[in-house]
N, C-alpha and C positions, 0 to 999 in steps of 0.2 A: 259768676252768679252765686250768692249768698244762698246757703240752703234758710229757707226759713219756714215754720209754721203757721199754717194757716190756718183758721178758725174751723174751715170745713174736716181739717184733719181731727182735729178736737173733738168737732161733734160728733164725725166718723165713731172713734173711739171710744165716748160716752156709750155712743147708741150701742157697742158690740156690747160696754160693759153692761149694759141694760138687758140686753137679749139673752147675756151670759144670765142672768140674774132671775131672768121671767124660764131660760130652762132648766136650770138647778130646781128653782120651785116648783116647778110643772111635777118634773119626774118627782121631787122631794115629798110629793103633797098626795102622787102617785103612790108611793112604795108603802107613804106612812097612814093614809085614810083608805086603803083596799081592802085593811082587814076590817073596816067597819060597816062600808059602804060602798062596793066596787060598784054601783052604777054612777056612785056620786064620786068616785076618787080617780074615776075616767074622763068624766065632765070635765070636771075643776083642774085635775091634771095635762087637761089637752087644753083647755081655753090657755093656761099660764106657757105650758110650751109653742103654741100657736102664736100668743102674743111676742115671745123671744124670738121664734121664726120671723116675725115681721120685722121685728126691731134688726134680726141680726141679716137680714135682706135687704133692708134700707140701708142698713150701714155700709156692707158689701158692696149696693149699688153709688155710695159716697166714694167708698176707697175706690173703685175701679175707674171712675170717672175720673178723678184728679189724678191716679198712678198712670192713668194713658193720657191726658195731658203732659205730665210731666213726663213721659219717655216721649213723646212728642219735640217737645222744648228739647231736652237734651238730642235727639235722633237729627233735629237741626240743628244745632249751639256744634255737632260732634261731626257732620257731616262738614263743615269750616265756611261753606258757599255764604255769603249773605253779600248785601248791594249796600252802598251809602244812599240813604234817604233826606232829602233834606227836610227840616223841618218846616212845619207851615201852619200851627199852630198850637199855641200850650192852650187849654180850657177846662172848663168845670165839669163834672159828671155830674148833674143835674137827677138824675136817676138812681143815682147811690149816694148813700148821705152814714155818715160816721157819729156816732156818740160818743165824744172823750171829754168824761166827765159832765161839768155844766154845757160844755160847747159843741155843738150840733155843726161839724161841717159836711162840703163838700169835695169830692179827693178830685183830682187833678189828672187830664191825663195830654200824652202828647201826641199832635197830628205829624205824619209825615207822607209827603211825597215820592215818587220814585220815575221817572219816563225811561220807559228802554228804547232801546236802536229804531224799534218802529213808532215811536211816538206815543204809545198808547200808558196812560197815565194808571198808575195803581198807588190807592190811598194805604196807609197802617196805623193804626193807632196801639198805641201806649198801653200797659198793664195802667188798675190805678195808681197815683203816687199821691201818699197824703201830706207831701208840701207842693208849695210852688215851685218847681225849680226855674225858673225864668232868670233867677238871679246867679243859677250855680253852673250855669252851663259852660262849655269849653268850647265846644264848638255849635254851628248851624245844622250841621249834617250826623244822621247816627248810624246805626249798623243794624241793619232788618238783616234776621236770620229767613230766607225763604225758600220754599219750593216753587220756581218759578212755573211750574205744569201744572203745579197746583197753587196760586197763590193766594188763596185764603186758610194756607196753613203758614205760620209767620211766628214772627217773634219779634219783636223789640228789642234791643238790648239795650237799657236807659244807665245801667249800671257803667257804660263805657262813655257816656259824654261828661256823666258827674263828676266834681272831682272828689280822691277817696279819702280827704280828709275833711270831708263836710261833716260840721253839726249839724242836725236838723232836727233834735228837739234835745233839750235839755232837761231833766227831767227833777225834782229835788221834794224830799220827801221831808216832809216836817212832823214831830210827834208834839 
C-alpha cells in the first residue's frame, strides 16, 4: 500500500494552522490592548482564542478520525488473514463526483463477493479509484483484508490485482 495524501490530511492541517493563528492573536491582542482596555482586551482576546479552540478541535477531530482509520487498514493489512473475493462488479460512485480541471467525473469503485463454508454471502466494496480499471486487471478475484467476527471492518486491496507498471494518467504541462 502506497502511503498517500489525502485532501482531508490537508485540510486537517490548514485548519491546526488556522487555530494556531486565531490563538497567537487572542492572547497577542490580550497582553497588548489590557493596558488600555482590560474589559475590551478580555472580550476580543477570548472571542480570537475561542475561535482557534474550535478551529483547532475540528482539526483534532479530522486527524483522529483518519489516524484510526488508517491503524485500522494497517491493524488488518498486519494481522496477514484476508479471503479471495471475487469480483462482481466494477461501477460509478454516483455520489462522489471529482473536478480535474474542465472535467467533472465520476471515481470508480469495485464490487466483490465472498461465500464461506456456510453459504452465507458477504458483499465489499472498493476504496474510490479515479480510473476504470476494468481494462488493467490481472485477475477476477482480489484480497479483502477482514475481520471475519466483525465483517464490516474490511479492506480492499485493489493495489494487488493491478499491474505495477500501469499508467493511468499522463500528465504534461505546457507554458
Amino acid at each position: 500500500m502506497k502511503n498517500k495524501t489525502n485532501v482531508w490530511d490537508l485540510i486537517s492541517v490548514i485548519f491546526f494552522g488556522i487555530a494556531a493563528g486565531f490563538v497567537v492573536l487572542g492572547v497577542f491582542f490580550y497582553f497588548t490592548i489590557h493596558f488600555i482596555d482590560s474589559t475590551f482586551a478580555v472580550i476580543f482576546g477570548s472571542v480570537f482564542a475561542g475561535i482557534g479552540v474550535f478551529f483547532g478541535l475540528f482539526a483534532l477531530g479530522i486527524y483522529l478520525v483518519r489516524k484510526s482509520a488508517k491503524d485500522n487498514m494497517k491493524r488488518l493489512m498486519d494481522s496477514g488473514s484476508y479471503i479471495m473475493a471475487d469480483i462482481v462488479d466494477i461501477d460509478i460512485n454516483p455520489t462522489q463526483s471529482v473536478q480535474m480541471g474542465t472535467m467533472k467525473m465520476h471515481p470508480y469503485f469495485i464490487l466483490c463477493r465472498y461465500v464461506d463454508g456456510n453459504g452465507k454471502d458477504y458483499f465489499f466494496k472498493s476504496k474510490s479509484l479515479y480510473y476504470n480499471p476494468s481494462g488493467l486487471l490481472k485477475s477476477n478475484q482480489l484480497k479483502v483484508y477482514v475481520d471475519l467476527a466483525k465483517p464490516n471492518k474490511y479492506f480492499v486491496d485493489t493495489d494487488s490485482i493491478l499491474p505495477g507498471d500501469a499508467v493511468l494518467h499522463k500528465w504534461t504541462f505546457t507554458t
